[in-house]
Each structure stands twice: as structure tokens, then as C-alpha cells.
C-alpha positions as CSV (number, residue, x, y, z in Angstrom):
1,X,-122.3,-62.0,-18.1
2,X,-122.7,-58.7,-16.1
3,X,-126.2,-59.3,-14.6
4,X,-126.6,-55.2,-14.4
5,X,-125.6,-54.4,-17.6
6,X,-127.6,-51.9,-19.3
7,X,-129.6,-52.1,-22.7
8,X,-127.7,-51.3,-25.5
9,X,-129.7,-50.2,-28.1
10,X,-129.3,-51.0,-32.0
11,X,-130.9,-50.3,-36.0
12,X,-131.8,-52.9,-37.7
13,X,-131.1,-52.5,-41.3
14,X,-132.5,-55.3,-43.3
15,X,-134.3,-56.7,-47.0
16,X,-136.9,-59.8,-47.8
17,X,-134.9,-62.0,-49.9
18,X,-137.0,-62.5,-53.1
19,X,-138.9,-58.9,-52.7
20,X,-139.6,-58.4,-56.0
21,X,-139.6,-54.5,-55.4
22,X,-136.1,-55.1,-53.6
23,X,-137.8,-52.6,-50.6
24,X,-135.1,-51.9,-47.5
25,X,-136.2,-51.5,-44.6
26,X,-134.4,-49.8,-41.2
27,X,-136.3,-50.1,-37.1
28,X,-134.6,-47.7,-35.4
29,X,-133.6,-47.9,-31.3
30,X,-134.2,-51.9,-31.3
31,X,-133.8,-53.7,-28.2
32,X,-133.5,-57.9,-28.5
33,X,-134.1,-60.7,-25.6
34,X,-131.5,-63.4,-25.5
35,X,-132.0,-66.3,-27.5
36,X,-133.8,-69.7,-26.2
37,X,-131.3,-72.6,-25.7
38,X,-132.3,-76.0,-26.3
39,X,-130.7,-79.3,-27.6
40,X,-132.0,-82.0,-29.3
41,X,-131.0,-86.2,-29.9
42,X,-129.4,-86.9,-33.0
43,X,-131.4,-89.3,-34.9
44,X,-131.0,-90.0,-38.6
45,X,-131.3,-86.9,-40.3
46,X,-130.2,-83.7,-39.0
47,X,-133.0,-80.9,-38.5
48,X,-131.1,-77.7,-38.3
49,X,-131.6,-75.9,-35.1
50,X,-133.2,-72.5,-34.9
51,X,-133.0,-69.8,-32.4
52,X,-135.7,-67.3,-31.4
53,X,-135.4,-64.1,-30.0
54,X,-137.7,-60.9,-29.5
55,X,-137.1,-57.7,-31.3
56,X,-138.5,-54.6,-30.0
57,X,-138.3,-51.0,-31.9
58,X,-138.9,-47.6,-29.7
59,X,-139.5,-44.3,-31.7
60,X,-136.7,-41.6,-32.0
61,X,-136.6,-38.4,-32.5
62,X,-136.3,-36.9,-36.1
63,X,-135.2,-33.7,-36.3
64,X,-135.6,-32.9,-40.0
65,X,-139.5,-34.7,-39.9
66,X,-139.3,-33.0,-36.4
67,X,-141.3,-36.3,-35.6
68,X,-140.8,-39.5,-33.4
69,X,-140.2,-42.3,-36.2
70,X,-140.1,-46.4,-35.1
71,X,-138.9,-47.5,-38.5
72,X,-138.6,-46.1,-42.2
73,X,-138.2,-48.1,-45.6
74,X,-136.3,-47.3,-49.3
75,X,-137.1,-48.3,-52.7
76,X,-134.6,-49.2,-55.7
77,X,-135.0,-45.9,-57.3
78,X,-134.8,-43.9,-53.7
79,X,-131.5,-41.6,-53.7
80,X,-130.4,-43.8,-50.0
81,X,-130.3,-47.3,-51.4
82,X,-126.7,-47.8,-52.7
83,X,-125.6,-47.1,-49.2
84,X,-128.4,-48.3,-47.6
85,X,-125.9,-50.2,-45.4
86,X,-123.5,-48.3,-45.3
87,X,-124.8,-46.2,-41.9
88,X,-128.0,-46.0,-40.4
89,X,-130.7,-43.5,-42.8
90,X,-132.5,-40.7,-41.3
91,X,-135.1,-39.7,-43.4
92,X,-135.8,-36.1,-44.5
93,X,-139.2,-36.2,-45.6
94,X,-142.3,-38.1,-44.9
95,X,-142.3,-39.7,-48.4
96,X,-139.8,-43.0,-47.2
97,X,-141.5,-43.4,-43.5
């Protein structure tokens, strides 16, 4: 691990499973925290171990809204959503932020 490694920065594209309106949603410039590590003793049944971590989103710059946007979502009937994760989606009016 290179203790003086700087932030790399990331989008998070993402969609609630079961959301009936099938909404997806991107957070733009997202920085994360490095998991928590912990172990437990095996007993009878198994508990499946879960990791936390701490997602932040910081505002960029859109040109075309010539506004700073954090995040920005897409319906089922929104022209983006077939290639909704295909690259990261910049929107071009205020109607999907």
C-alpha cells in the first residue's frame, strides 16, 4: 500500500433492486474510506460477514446545465437508460438532476 497515494476519484452508477419505477441513479466524483476488518468465531451457523465503508460525492462541473451537479437520476422511459451503464451520463437539462 503506498501510504501517499492520492485520491482517486470515481461515479457510482447504481439501481434499488425491487424499485418498482426501476429509477437509476449516478453520484458523480465519489471518494470511499477503506473497509472495516473484523473476524468472527465460527459457531453453528454461519452469519455472513459484511463490510462497511463511507461513500462521499463532491459536485462537478456541468457544462451543458453550466451548474455544479453531486448526483443525477433516469427513469425507464428517459432516452439514457439502455446505456445507463454503459459510461458515466451527463445530463443536458435540469429535468433528470
Amino acid at each position: 500500500e503506498d501510504a501517499g497515494a492520492k485520491t482517486k476519484y470515481f461515479a457510482l452508477l447504481f439501481q434499488f433492486e425491487g424499485d418498482e419505477s426501476n429509477t437509476r441513479h449516478v453520484m458523480y466524483k465519489c471518494s470511499a474510506t477503506r473497509p472495516s476488518v473484523s473476524g468472527n468465531t465460527t459457531e453453528e451457523e454461519i452469519e455472513p460477514q459484511t463490510e462497511t465503508l463511507t461513500i462521499t460525492a463532491t459536485a462537478i462541473h456541468n457544462a451543458l446545465l453550466d451548474k455544479d451537479i453531486v448526483k443525477a437520476r433516469c427513469a425507464e422511459d428517459d432516452d439514457a437508460y439502455e446505456a445507463w451503464f454503459g459510461g458515466v451520463y451527463q445530463p443536458a437539462s435540469t429535468v433528470t438532476t
